[in-house]
DSSP file (Angstrom, degrees, kcal/mol; ACC not computed):
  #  RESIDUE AA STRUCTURE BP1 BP2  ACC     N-H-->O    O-->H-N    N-H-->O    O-->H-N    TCO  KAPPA ALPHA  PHI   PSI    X-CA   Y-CA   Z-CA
    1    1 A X              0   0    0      0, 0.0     2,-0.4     0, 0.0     0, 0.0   0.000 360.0 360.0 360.0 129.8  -81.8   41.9   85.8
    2    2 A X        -     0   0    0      1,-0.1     2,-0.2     4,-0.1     4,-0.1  -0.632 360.0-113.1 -84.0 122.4  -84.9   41.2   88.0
    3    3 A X    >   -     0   0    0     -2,-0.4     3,-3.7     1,-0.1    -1,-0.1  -0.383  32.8-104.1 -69.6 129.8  -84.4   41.6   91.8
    4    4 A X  T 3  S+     0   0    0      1,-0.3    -1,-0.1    -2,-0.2    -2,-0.0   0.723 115.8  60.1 -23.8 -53.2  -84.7   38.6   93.8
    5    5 A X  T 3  S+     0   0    0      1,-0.1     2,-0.9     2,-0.1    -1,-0.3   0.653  78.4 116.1 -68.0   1.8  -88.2   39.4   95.1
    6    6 A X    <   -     0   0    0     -3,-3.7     2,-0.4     1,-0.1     9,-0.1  -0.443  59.9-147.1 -58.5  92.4  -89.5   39.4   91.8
    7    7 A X  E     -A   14   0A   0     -2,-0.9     7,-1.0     7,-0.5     2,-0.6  -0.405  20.5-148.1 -81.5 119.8  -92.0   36.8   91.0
    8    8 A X  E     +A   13   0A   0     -2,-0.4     5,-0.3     5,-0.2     2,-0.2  -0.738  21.0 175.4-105.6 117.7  -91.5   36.1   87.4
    9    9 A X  E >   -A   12   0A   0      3,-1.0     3,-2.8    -2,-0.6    -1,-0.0  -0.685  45.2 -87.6-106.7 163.9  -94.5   35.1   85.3
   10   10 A X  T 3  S+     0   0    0      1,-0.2     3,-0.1    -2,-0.2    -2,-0.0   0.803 124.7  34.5 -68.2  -0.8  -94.7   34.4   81.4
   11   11 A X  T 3  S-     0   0    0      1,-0.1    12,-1.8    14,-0.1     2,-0.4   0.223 130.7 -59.8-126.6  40.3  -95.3   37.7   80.2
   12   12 A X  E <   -AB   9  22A   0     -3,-2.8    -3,-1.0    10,-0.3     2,-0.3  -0.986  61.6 -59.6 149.8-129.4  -93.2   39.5   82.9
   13   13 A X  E     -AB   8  21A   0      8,-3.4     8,-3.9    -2,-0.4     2,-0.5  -0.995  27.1-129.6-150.3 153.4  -92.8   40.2   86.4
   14   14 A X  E     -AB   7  20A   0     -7,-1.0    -7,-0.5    -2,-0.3     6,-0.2  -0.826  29.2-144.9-103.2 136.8  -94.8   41.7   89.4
   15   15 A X    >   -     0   0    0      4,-3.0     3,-0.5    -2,-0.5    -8,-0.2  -0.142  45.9 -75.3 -86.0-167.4  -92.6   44.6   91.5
   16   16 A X  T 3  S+     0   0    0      1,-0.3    -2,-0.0     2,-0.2    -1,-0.0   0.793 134.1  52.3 -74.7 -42.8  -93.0   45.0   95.4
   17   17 A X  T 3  S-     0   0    0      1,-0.1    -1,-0.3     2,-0.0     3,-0.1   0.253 116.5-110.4 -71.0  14.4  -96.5   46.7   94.9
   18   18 A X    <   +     0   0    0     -3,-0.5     2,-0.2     1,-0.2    -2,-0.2   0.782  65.5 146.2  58.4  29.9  -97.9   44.0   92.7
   19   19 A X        -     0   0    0      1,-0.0    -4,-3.0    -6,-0.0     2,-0.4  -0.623  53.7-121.7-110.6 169.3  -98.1   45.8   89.5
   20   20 A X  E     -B   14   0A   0     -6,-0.2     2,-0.6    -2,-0.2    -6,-0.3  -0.864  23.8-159.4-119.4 128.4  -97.6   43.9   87.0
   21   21 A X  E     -B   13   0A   0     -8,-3.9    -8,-3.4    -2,-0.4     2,-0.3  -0.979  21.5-148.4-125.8 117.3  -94.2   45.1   84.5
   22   22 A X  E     -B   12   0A   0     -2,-0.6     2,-0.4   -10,-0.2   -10,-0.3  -0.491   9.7-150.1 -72.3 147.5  -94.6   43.6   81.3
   23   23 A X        -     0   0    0    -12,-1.8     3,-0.1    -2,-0.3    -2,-0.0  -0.970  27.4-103.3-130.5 165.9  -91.6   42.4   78.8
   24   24 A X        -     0   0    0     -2,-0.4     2,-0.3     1,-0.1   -12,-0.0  -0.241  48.8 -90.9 -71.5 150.5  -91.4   42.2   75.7
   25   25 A X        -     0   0    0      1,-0.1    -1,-0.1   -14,-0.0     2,-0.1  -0.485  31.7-146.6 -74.2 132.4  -91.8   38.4   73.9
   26   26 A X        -     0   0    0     -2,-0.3     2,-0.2    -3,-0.1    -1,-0.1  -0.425  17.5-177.6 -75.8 149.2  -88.8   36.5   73.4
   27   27 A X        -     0   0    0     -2,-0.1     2,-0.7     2,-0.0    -2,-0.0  -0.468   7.1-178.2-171.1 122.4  -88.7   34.1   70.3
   28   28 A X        -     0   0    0     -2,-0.2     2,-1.5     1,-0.1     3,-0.1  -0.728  23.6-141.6-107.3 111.3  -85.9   31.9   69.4
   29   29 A X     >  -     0   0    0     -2,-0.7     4,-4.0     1,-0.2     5,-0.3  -0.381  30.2-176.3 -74.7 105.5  -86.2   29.8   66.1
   30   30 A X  T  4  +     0   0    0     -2,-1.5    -1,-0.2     1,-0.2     4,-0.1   0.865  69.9  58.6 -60.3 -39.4  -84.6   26.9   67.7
   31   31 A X  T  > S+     0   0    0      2,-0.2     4,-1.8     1,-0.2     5,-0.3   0.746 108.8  50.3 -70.5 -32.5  -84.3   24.4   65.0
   32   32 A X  H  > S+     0   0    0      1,-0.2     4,-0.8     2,-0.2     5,-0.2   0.884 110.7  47.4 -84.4 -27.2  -82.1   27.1   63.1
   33   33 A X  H  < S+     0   0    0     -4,-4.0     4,-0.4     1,-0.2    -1,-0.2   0.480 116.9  48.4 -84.6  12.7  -79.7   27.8   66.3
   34   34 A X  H  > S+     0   0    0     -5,-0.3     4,-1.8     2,-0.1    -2,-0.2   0.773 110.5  44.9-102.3 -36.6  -79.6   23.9   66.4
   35   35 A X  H  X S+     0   0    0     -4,-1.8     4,-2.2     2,-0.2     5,-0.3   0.646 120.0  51.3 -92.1 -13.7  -78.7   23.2   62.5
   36   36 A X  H >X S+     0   0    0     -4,-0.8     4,-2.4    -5,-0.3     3,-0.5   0.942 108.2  46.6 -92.2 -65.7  -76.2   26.1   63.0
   37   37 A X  H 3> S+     0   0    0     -4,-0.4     4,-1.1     1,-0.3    -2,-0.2   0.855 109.3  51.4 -46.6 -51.3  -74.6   25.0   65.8
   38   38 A X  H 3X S+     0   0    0     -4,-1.8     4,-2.7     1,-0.2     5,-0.4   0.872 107.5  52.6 -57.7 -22.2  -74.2   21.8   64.6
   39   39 A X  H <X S+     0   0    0     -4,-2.2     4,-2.1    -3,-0.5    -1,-0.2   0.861 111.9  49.6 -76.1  -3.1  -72.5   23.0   61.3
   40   40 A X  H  X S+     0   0    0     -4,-2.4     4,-1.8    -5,-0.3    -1,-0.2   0.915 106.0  52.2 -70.0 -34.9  -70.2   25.0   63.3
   41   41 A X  H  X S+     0   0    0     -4,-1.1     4,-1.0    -5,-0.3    -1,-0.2   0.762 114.5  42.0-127.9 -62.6  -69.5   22.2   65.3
   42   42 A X  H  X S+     0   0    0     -4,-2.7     4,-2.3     2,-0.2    -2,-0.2   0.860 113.7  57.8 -76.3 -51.3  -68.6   19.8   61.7
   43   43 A X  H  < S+     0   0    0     -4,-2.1    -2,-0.2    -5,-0.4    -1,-0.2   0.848 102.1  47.1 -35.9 -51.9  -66.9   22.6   60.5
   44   44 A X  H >< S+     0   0    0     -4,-1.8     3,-1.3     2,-0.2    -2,-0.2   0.820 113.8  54.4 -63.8 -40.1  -64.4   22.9   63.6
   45   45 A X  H >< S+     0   0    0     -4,-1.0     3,-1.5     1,-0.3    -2,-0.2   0.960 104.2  47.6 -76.8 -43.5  -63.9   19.4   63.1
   46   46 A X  T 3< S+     0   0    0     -4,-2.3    -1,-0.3     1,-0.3    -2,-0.2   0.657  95.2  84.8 -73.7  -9.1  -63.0   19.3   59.4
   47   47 A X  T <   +     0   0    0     -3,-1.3    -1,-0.3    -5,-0.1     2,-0.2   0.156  69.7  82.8 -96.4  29.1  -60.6   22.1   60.1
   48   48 A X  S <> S-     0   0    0     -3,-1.5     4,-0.7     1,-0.2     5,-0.2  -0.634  75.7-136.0 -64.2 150.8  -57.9   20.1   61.2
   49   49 A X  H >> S+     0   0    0     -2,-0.2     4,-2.2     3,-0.2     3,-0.6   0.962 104.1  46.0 -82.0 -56.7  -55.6   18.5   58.6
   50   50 A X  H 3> S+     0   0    0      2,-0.2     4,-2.7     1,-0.2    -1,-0.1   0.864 111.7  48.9 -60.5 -45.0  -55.4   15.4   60.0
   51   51 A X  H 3> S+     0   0    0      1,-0.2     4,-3.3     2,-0.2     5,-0.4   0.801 110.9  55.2 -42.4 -38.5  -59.2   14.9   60.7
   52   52 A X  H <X>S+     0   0    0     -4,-0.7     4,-1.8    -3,-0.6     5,-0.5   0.868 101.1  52.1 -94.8 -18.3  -59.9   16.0   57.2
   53   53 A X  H  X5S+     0   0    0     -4,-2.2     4,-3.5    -5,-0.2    -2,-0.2   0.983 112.6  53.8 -57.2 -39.6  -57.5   13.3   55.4
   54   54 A X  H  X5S+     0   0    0     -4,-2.7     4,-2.5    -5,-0.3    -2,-0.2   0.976 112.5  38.3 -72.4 -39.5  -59.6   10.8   57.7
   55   55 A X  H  X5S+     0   0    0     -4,-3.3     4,-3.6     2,-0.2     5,-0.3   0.942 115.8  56.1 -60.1 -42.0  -62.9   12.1   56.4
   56   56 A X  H  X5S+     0   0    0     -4,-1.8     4,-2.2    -5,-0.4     5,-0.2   0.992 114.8  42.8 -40.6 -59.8  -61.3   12.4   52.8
   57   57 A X  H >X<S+     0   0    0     -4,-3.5     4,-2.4    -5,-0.5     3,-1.2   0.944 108.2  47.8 -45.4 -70.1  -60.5    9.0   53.2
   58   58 A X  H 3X S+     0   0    0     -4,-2.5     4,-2.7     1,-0.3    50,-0.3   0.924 113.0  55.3 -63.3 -42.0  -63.4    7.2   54.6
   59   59 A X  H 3< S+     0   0    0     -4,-3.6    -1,-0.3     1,-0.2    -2,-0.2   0.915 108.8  47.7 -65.3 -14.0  -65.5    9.1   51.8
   60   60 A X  H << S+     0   0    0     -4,-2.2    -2,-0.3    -3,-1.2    -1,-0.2   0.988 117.8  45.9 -75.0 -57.1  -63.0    7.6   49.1
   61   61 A X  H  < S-     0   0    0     -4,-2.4     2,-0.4    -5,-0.2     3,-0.3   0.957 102.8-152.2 -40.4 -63.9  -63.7    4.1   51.0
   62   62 A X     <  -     0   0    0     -4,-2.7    46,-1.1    -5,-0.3     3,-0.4  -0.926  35.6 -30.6 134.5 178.0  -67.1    4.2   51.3
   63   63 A X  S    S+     0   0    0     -2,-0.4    -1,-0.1     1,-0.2    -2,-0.1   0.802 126.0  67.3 -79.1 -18.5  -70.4    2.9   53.6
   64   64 A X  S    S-     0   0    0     -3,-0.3    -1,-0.2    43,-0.1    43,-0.1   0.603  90.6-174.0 -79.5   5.6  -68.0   -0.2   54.3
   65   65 A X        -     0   0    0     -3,-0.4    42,-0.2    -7,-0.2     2,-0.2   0.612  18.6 -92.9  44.2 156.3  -65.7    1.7   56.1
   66   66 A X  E     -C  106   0B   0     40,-0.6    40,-2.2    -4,-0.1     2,-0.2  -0.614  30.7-111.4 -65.3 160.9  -62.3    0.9   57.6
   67   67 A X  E  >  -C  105   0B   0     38,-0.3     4,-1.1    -2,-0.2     3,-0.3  -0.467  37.2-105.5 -79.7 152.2  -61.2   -0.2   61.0
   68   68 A X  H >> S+     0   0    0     36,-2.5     4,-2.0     2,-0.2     3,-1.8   0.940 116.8  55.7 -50.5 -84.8  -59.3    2.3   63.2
   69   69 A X  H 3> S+     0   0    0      1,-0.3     4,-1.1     2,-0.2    -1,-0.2   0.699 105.5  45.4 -42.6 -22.6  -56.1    0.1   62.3
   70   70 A X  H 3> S+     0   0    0     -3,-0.3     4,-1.0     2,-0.2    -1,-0.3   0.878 113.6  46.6-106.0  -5.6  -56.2    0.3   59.2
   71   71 A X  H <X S+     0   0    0     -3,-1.8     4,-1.8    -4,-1.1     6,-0.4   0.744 114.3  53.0 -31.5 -55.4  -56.9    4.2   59.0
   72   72 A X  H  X>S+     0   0    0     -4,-2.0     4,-2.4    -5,-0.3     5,-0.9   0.966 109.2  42.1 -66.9 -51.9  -54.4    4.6   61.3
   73   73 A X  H  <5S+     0   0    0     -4,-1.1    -2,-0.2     1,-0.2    -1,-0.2   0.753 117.9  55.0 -56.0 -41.8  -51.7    2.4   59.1
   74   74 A X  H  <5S+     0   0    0     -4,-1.0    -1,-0.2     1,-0.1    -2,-0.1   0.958 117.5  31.9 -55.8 -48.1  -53.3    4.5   55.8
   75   75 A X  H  <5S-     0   0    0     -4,-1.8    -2,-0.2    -3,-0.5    -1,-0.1   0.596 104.8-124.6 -98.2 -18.2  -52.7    7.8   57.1
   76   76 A X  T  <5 +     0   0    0     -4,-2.4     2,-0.3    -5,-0.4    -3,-0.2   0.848  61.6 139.8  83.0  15.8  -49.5    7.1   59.1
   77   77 A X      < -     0   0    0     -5,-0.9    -1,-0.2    -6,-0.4    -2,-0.1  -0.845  53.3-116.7-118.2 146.7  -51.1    8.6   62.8
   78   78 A X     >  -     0   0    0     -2,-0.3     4,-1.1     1,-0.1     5,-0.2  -0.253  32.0-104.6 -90.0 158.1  -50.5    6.8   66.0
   79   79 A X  H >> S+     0   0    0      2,-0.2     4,-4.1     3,-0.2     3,-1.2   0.938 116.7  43.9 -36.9 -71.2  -53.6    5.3   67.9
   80   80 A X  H >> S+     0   0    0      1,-0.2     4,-0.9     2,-0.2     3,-0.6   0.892 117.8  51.3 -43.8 -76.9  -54.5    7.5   70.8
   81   81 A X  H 34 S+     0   0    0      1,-0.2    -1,-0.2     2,-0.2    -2,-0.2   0.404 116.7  42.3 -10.8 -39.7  -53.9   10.7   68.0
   82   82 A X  H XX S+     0   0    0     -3,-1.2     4,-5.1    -4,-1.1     3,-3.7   0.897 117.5  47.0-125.5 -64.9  -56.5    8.6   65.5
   83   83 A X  H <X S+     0   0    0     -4,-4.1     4,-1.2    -3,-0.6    -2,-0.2   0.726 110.6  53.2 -43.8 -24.9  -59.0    7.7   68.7
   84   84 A X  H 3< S+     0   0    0     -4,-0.9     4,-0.3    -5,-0.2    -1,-0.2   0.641 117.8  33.0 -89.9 -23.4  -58.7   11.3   69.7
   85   85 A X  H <> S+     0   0    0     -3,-3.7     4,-0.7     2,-0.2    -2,-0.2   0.820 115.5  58.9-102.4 -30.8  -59.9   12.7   65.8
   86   86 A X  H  X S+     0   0    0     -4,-5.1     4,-1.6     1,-0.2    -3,-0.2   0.867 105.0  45.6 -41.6 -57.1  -62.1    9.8   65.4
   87   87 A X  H  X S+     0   0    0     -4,-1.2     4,-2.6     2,-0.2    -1,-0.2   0.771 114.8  49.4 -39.8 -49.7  -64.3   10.7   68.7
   88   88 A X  H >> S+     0   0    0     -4,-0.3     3,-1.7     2,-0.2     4,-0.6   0.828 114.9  44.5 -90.8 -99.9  -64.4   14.5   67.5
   89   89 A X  H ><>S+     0   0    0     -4,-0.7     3,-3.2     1,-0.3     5,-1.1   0.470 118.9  48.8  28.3 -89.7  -65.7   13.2   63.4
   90   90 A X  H ><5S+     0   0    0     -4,-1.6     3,-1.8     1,-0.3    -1,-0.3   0.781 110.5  44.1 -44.1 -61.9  -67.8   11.1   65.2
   91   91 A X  H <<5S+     0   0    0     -4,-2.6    -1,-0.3    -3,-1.7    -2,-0.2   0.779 107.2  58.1 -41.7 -32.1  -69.3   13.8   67.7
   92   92 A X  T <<5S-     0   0    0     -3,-3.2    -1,-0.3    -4,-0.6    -2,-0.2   0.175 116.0-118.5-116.7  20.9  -69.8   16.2   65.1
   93   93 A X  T < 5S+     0   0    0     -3,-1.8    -3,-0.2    -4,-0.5    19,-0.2   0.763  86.7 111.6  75.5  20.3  -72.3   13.3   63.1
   94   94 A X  S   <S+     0   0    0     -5,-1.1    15,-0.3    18,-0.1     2,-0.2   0.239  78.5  37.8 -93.5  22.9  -69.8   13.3   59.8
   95   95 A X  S    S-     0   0    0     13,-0.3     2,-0.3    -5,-0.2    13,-0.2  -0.898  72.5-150.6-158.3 153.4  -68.5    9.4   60.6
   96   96 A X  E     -D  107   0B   0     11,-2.6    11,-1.8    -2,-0.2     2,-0.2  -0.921  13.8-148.4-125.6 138.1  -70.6    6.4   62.0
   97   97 A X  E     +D  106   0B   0     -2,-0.3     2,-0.2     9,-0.2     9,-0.2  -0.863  14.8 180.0-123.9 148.4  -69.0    3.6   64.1
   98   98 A X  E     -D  105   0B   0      7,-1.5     7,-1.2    -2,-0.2     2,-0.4  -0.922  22.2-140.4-140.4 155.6  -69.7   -0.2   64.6
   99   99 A X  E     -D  104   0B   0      5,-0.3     2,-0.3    -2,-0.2     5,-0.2  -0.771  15.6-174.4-100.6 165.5  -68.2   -2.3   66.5
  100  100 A X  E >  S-D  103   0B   0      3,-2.1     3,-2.3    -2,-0.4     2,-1.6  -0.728  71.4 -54.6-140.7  92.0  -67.6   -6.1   64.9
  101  101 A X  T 3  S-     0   0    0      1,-0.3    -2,-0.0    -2,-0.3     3,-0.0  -0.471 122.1 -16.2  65.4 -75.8  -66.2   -8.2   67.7
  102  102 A X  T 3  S+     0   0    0     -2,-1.6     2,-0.4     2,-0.0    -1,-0.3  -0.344 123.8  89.1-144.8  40.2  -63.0   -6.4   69.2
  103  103 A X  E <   - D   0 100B   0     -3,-2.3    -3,-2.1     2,-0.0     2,-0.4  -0.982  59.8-157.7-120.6 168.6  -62.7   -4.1   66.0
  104  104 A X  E     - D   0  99B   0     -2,-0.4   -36,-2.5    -5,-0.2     2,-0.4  -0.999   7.8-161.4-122.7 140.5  -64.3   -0.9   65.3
  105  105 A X  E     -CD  67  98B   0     -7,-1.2    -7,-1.5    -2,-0.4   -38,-0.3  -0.958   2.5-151.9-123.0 153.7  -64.7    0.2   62.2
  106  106 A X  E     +CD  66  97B   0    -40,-2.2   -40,-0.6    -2,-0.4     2,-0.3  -0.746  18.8 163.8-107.4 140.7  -65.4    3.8   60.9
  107  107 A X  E     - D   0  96B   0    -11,-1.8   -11,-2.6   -42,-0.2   -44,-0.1  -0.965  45.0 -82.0-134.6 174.6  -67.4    5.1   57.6
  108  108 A X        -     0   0    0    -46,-1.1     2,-1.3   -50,-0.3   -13,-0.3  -0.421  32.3-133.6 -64.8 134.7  -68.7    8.3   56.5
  109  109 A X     >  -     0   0    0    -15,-0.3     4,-0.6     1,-0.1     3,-0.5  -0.847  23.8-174.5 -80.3 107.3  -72.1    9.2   57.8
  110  110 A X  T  4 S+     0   0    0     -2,-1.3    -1,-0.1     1,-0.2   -16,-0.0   0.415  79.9  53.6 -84.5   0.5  -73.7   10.3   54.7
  111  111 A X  T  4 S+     0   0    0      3,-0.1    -1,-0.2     2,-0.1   -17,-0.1   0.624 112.7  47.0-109.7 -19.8  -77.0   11.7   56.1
  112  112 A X  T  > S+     0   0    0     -3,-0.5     4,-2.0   -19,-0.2     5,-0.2   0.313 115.9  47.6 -74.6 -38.5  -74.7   14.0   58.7
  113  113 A X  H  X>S+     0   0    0     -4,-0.6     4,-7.2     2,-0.2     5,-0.5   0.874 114.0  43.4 -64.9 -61.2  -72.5   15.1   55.5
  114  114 A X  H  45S+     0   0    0      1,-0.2     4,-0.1    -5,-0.2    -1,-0.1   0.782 107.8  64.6 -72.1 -12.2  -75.5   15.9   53.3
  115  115 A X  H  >5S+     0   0    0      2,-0.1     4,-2.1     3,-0.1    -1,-0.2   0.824 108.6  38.9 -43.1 -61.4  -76.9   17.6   56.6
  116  116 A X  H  X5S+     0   0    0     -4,-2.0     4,-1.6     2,-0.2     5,-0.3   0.797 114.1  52.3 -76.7 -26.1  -74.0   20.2   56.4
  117  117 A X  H  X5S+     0   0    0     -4,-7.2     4,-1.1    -5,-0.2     5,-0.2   0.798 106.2  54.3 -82.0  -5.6  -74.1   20.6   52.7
  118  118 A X  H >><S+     0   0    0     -5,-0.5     4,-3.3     2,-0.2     3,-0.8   0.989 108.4  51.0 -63.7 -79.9  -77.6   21.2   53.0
  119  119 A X  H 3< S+     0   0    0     -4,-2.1    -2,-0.2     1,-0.3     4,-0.2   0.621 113.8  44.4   7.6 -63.4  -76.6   24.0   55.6
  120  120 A X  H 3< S+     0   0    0     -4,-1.6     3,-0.5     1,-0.2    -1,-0.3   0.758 120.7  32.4 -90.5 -33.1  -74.2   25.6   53.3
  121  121 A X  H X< S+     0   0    0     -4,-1.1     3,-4.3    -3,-0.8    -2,-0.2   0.833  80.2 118.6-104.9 -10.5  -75.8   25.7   50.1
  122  122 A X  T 3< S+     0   0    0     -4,-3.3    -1,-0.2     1,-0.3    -2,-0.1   0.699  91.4  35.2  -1.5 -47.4  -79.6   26.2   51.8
  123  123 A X  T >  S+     0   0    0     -3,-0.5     3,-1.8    -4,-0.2     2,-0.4   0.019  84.3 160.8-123.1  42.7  -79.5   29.7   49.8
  124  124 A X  T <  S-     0   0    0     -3,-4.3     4,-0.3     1,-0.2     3,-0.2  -0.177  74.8 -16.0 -75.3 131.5  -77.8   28.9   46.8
  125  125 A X  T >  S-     0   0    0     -2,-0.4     3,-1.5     1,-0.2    -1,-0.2   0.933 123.1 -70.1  62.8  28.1  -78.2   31.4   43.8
  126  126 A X  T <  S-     0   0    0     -3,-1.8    -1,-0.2     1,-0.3    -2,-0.1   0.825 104.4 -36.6  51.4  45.8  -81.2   32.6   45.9
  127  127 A X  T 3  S+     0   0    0     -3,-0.2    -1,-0.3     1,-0.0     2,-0.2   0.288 118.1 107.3  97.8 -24.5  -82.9   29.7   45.3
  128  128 A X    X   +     0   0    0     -3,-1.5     3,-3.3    -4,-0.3    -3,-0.1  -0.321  35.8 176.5 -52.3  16.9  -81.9   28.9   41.9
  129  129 A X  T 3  S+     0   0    0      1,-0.3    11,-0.2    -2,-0.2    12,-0.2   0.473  80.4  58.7 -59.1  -3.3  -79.6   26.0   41.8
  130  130 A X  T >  S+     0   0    0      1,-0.2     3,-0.7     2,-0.1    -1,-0.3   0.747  98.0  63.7 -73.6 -15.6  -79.3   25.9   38.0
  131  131 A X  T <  S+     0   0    0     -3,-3.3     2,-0.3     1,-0.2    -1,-0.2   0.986  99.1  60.8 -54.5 -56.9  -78.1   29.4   38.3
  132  132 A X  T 3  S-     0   0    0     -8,-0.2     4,-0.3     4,-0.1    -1,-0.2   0.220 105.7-103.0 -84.3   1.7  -75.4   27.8   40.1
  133  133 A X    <   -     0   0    0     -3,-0.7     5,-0.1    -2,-0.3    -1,-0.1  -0.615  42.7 -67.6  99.3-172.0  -73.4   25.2   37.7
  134  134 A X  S  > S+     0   0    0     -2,-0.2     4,-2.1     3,-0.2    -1,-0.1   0.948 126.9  34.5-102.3 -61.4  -73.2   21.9   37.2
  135  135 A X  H  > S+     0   0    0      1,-0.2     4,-2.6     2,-0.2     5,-0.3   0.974 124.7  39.6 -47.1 -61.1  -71.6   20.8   40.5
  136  136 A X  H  >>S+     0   0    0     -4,-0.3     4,-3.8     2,-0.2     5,-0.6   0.947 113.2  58.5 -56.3 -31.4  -73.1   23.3   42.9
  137  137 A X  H  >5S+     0   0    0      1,-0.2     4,-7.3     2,-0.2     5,-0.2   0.993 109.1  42.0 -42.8 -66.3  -76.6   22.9   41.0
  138  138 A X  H  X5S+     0   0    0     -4,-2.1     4,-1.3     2,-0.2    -1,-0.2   0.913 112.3  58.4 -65.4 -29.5  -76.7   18.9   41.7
  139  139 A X  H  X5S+     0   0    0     -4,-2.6     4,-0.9     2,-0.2     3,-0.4   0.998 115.3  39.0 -50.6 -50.7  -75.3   19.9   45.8
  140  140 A X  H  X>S+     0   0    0     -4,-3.8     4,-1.4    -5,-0.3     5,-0.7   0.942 105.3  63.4 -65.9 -51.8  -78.5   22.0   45.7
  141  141 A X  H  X<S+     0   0    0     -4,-7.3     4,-2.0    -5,-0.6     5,-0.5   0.912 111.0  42.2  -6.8 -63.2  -80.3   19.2   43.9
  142  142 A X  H  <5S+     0   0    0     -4,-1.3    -2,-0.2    -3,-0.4    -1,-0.2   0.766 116.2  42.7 -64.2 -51.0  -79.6   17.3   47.1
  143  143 A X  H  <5S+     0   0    0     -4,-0.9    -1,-0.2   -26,-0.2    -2,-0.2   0.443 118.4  38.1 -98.5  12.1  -80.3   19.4   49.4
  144  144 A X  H  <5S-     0   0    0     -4,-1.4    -2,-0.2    -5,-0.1    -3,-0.2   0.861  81.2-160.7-112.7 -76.5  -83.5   21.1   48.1
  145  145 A X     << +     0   0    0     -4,-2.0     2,-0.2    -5,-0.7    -3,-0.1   0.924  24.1 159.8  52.3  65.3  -85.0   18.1   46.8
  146  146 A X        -     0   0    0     -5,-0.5     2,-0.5     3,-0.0    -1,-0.2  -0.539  37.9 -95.1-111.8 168.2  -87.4   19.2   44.6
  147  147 A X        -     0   0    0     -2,-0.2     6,-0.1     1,-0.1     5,-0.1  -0.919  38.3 -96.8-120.1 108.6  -89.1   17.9   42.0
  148  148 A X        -     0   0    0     -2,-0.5     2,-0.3     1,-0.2     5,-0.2   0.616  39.3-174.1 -47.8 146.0  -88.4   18.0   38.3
  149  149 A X        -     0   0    0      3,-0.4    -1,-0.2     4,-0.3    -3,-0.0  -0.724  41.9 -96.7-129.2 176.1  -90.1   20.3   36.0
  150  150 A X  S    S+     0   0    0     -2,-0.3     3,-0.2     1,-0.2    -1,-0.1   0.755 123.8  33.5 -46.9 -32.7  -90.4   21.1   32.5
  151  151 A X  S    S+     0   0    0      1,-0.2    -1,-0.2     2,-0.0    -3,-0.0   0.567 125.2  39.1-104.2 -13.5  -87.8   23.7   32.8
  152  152 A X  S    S-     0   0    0     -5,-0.1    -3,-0.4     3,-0.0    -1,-0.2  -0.439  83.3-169.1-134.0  67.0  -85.6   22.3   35.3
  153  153 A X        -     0   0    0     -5,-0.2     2,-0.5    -3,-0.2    -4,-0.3  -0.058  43.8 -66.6 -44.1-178.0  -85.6   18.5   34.3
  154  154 A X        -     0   0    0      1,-0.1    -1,-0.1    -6,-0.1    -7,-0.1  -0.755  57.7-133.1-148.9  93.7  -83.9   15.8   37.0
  155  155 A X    >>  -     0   0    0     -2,-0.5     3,-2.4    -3,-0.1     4,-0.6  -0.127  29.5 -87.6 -83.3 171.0  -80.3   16.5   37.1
  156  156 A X  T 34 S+     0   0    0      1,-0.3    -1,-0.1     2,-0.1    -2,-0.0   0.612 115.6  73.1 -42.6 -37.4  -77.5   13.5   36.8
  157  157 A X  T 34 S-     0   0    0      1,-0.0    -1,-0.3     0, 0.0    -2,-0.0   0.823 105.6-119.0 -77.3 -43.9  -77.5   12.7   40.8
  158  158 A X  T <4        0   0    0     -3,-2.4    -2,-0.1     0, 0.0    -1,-0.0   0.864 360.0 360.0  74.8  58.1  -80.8   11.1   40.7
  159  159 A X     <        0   0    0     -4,-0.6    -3,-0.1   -13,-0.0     0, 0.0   0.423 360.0 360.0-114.3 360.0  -82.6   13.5   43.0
C-alpha cells in the first residue's frame, strides 16, 4: 500500500525524497477475465432447475420463442417466480426478449449459447476436435470454425 503522499506515476511512485521506486508491470488479459466472467455468470444461471427447464424449453421451441404466459402455463411457475428467472437468463445473454404490443416474448439467444460452448470446449482434445467424437467434435466444429481439410473434411453441422 502506497502512503498518501505518494505521487503515483505509471511505472511507480516517487517517496518523500523524490526518488523514484519502481514496480513491477501489471498485465491483465482482459478479454479472457471478461469471456470468464461471463461464463460463470451463464453458468450460475443454468444452475437452477427451474431456469434450466426454461432454457431447455425455449431451445426445444426455437428463434420464435414463447411469451412469458405461455412458458409460465408450460412449466407450471407463477409469474413474478418466471419474471424473476427470465431477467437472470436474460442478464447472463442465454435468452433474447421482444416486446410485441403488451406481450413479451422470450427465445434462446443462440449467439450467447454458442458463446459459452465456445468457452467450454475452447481446448477440446488439445485442439483436436475429431479426437473428440462425433458430438463433441461438431461442438468444436462450432466453436473453432475452421476450415475443412483433406484430412478433416466439413462435419454434418455445416460449419
Amino acid at each position: 500500500m502506497l502512503p498518501k503522499w505518494a505521487l503515483r506515476t505509471a511505472a511507480g511512485y516517487f517517496d518523500d525524497y523524490r526518488n523514484m521506486i519502481l514496480t513491477p508491470p501489471t498485465y491483465f488479459d482482459n478479454v479472457r477475465i471478461i469471456e470468464q466472467t461471463q461464463a460463470i455468470d451463464a453458468l450460475a444461471a443454468l444452475a437452477q432447475s427451474t431456469r434450466l427447464e426454461i432454457f431447455r424449453l425455449l431451445v426445444r421451441i426455437g428463434p420464435d420463442g414463447l411469451n412469458a404466459g405461455e412458458i409460465a402455463e408450460r412449466l407450471g411457475v407463477g409469474a413474478s417466480t418466471l419474471s424473476h428467472h427470465l431477467a437472470t437468463l436474460d442478464r447472463a445473454r442465454l435468452l433474447r426478449s421482444w416486446r410485441v404490443q403488451r406481450q413479451i416474448f422470450y427465445a434462446t439467444d443462440y449467439g450467447g449459447t454458442r458463446r459459452l460452448l465456445s468457452f467450454l470446449m475452447e481446448d477440446c482434445c488439445q485442439g483436436r476436435p475429431e479426437l473428440c467424437g462425433d458430438g463433441l467434435g461438431t461442438l468444436a466444429c462450432v466453436t473453432k470454425q475452421k476450415e475443412p481439410t483433406d484430412e478433416a473434411p466439413a462435419p454434418a453441422c455445416g460449419c
